[in-house]
N, C-alpha and C positions, 0 to 999 in steps of 0.2 A: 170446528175441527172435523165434522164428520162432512163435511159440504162432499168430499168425494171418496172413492173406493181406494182409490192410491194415490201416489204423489202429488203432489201440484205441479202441471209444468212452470211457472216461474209465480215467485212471491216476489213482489214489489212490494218495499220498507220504507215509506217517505214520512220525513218532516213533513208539517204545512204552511207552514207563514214564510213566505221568502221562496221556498224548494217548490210544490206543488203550487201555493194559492202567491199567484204574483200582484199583490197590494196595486200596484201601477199600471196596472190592467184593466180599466175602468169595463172593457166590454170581456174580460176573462177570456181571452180566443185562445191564447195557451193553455188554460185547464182544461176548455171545452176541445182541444184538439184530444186531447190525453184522455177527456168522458168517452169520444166517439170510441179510439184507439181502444181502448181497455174491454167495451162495451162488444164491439164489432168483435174483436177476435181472441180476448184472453179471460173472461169472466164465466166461462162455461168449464175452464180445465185451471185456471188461475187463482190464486189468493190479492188482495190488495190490504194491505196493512199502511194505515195512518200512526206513525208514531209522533208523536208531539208534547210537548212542553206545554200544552196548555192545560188545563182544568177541563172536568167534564160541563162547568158552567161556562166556559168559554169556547169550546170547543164548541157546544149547541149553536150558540153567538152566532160561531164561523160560518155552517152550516147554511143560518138562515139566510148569511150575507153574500153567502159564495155559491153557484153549481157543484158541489163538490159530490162526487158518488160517493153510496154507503160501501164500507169497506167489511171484508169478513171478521177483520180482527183490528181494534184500537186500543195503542198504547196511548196514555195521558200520563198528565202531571211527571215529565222527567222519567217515563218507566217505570212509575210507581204503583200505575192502574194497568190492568190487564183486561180489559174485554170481548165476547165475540158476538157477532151478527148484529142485526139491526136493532135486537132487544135489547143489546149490550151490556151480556151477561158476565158477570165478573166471575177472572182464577182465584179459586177461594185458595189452590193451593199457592199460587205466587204471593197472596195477602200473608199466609201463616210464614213460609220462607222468607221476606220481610222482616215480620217480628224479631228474628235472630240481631241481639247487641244492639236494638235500638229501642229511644225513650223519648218520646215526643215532648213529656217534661222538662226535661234537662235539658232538652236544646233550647227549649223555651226561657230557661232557667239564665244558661250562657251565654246566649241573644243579645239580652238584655242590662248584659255588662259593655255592649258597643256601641257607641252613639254612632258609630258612619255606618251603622245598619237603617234602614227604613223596612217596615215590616210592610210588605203588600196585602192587596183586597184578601179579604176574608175569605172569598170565593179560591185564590190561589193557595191556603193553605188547606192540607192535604193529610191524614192519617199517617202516611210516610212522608212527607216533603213539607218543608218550612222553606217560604221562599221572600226575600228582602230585595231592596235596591240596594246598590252600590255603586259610588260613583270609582269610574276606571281606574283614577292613578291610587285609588285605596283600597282599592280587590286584593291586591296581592298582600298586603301586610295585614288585612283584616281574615285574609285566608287561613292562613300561617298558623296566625294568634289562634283562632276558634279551631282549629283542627286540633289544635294540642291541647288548649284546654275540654273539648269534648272528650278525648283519648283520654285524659287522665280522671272523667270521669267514669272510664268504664266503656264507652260508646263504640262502636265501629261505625263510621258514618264516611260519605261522601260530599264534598263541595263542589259542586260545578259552577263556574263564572263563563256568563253566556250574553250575547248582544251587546256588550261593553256595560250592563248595567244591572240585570237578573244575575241574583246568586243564590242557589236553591240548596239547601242540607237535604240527604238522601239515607237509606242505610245504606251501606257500603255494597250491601249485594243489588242495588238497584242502578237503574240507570237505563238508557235506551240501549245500548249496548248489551245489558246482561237481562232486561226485557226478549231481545231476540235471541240471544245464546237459550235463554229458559223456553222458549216456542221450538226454538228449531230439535232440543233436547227430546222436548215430550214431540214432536215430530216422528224425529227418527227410533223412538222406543214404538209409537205404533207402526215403523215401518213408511213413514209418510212425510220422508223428508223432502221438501222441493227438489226437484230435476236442479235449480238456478234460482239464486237469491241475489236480485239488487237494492243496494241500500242508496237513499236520498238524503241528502240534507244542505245546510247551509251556513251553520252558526258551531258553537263550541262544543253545545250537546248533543252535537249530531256525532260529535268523534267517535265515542266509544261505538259505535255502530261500523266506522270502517275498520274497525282494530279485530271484529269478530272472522274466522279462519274460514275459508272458500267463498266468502262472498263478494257479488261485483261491488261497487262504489262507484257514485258518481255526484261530486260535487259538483252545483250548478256553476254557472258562468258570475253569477253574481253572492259568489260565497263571504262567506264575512272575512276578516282578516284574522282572526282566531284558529278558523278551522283552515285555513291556507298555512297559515303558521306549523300548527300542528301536521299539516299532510307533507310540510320541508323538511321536518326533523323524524317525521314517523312511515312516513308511507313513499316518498318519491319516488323510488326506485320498483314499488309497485303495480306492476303491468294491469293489474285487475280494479285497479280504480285512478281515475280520471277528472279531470278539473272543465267541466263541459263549455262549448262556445256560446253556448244558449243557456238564456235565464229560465228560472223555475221549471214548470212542467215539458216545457221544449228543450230544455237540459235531460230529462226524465228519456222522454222519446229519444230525443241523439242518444247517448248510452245504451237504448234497447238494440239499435242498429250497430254501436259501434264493437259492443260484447255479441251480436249476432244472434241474440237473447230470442229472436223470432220478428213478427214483420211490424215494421216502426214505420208505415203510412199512415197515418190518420186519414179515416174518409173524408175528415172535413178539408185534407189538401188533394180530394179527387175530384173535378170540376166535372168530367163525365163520364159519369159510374158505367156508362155500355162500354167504356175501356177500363173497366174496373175487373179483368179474371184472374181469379184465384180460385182454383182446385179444394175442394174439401172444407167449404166454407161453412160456418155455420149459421143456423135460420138467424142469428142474432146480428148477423152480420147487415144480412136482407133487411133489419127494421133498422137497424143505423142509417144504410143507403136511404130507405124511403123517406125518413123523417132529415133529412140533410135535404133531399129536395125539396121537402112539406116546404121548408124554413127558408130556401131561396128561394121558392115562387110567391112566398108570403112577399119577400122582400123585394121582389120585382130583379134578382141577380142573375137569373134566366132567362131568356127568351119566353115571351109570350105566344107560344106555337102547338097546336095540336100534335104534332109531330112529338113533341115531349108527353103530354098523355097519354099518346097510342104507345109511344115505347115505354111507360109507366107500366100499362097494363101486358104487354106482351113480355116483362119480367116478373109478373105479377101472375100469381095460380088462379085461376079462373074461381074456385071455389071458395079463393082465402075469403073469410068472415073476422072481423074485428065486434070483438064484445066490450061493451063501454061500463064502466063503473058499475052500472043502473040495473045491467042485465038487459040493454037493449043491442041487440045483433042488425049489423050492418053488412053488406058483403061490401069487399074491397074494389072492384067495379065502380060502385055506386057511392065510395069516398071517393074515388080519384074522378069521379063527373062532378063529384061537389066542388072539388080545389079550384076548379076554373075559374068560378064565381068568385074567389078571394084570392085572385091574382094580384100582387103589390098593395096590398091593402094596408104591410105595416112598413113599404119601401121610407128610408130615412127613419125609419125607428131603431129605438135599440131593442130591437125582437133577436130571442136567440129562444133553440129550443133544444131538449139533449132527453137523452132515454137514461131509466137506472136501474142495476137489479135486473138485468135481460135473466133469464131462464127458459128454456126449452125442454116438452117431453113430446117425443117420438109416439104418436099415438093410431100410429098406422104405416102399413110400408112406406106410403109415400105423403104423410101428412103428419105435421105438428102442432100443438099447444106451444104458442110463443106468449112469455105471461113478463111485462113491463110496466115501471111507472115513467110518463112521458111526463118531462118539466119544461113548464113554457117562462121565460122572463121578457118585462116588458118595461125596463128599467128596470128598478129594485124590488117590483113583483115579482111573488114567483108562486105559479100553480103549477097543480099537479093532479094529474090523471092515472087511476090503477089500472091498465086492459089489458085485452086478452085477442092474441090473434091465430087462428087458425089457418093455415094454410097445408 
């Protein structure tokens, strides 16, 4: 919350599975289009909020399986959990407003009056959220039944029926929906409510997210039929959210361009960064470019030509130093003499390499502390490097 002095210019609100993280993406080139994008030019003035339906133990899962950059702020379990930063520290006050008219007993109690419930992993049930299978053509009558017999015991609670098969009990004041209504509230009481807020998603509990008042929306290309349903009956005629032509994270990107939200290139669709100008760029930008090309001259996608070196280094500050984990100092020069030596070396792999957490401090009129973690994948590996680069 305190990441900046005022506003954020845009907070981007995304689901993960389906919306951001595209399962059928064996080499993830749409999320890593959306790392560069986020990285290069909105994580310096920006928020990124991961809202999801999963657990905090599935969520980690996700993490170790996908590129996925750390976000400022995470919602879980259905907007039940509120988190910020990489430490992922929990809103004690969202946890107390919560408690109002709900009883984890009782749900537990009237559960277990339905046999077309199945109770999920242990990992999925949650302090606020109890969450079952349900087969489709018996959601709606098992809805019904359990909503009234909750209410008559007192309860205020929520059901959402999600993926044709997830049906999670919530309190009533929960949900990913009133997760963001409660961020953007305590936003604007300090004064620090985003410039522009887009919301992402793809399934049924992403609804209550477009139903929140000034925000963009943008349902991918490959949204469930739930949430299409609900956007015919609830939203059609609204100009501020859209049903995008592109699946997951390249639904994410079109949307930025087509609300005008700021600049929707990804470096990773600039082949040659010397026709890359932009005005008032940031240093964070410059480590996106260099490591786009680290990762195609690994991959032999470049020419093999001095010509690309010398123009390496002639965008390159003659003084810039890179400090490695260890505490050993390099100057930038004498990495870019190194790369020659590992030209195509991982050509026909599935090498992919992406930055996270860019941060920059101004430590001189004309020189910065640029401080990232670089993650290399090599198939299902994935390492990670903390540095530090001055230029």
């Amino acid at each position: 919350m305190d990441k900046f002095n005022g506003p954020a210019r845009l907070m981007i609100v995304s689901d993960l599975d389906h919306t951001m993280v595209d399962h059928h993406d064996e080499e993830n080139l749409s999320l890593l289009r959306f790392n560069a994008l986020w990285e290069a030019y909105y994580r310096h003035n920006s928020l990124l909020v991961f809202s999801t339906g999963r657990s905090f133990t599935l969520y980690k899962e996700l993490r170790k399986e996908k590129p996925l950059l750390t976000p400022d702020i995470t919602i879980m379990s259905v907007g039940t959990e509120i988190t910020y930063g990489e430490a992922m520290i929990p809103d004690d006050g969202w946890e107390q407003y919560l408690n109002q008219k709900w009883d984890r007993n009782i749900v537990m109690e009237e559960t277990a009056n339905f046999s077309q419930m199945k109770l999920q992993a242990e990992s999925e049930q949650r302090p606020h959220k109890v969450s079952f299978y349900v087969e489709k053509k018996k959601a709606q009558e098992v809805t019904t039944a359990l909503a009234e017999r909750l209410q008559n015991r007192g309860l205020d609670v929520k059901i959402i029926y999600s993926g044709g098969v997830d049906l999670d009990i919530l309190p009533q004041g929960a949900g990913k929906g009133q997760a963001l209504a409660y961020l953007l509230k305590k936003f604007t009481a300090e004064g620090k409510r985003p410039a522009n807020t887009l919301v992402c998603g793809d399934s049924g509990n992403d609804a209550e997210l477009f139903s929140i008042p000034e925000v963009y929306g943008v349902m991918v290309n490959n949204a469930q039929e739930e949430l299409l349903q609900w956007y015919k009956e609830n939203a059609r005629d609204n100009p501020k959210i859209i049903h995008a032509s592109k699946k997951c994270a390249a639904g994410i990107i079109e949307a930025i361009g087509h609300f005008k939200l700021g600049l929707n290139k990804s470096p990773r669709d600039v082949m040659d960064f010397s026709e890359d100008k932009i005005d008032n760029i940031h240093p964070g930008h410059e480590v996106v470019k260099f490591y786009m090309f680290y990762e195609r001259w690994r991959r032999a996608e470049v020419e093999n030509s001095e010509h690309y070196m010398q123009n390496l280094k002639e965008v390159s500050h003659p003084s810039g130093t890179f400090v490695h984990p260890g505490g050993v100092e390099r100057s930038l020069y004498e990495c870019i003499d190194a790369m020659q030596k590992c030209y195509g070396d991982k050509q026909g792999k599935n090498f992919r390499l992406w930055v996270d957490r860019v941060s920059a401090t101004q430590i001189g009129s004309d020189a910065w502390l640029v401080k990232f973690d670089k993650w290399e994948s090599s198939g299902k590996i994935y390492f990670i490097y903390n540095l530090g680069l001055f230029f």
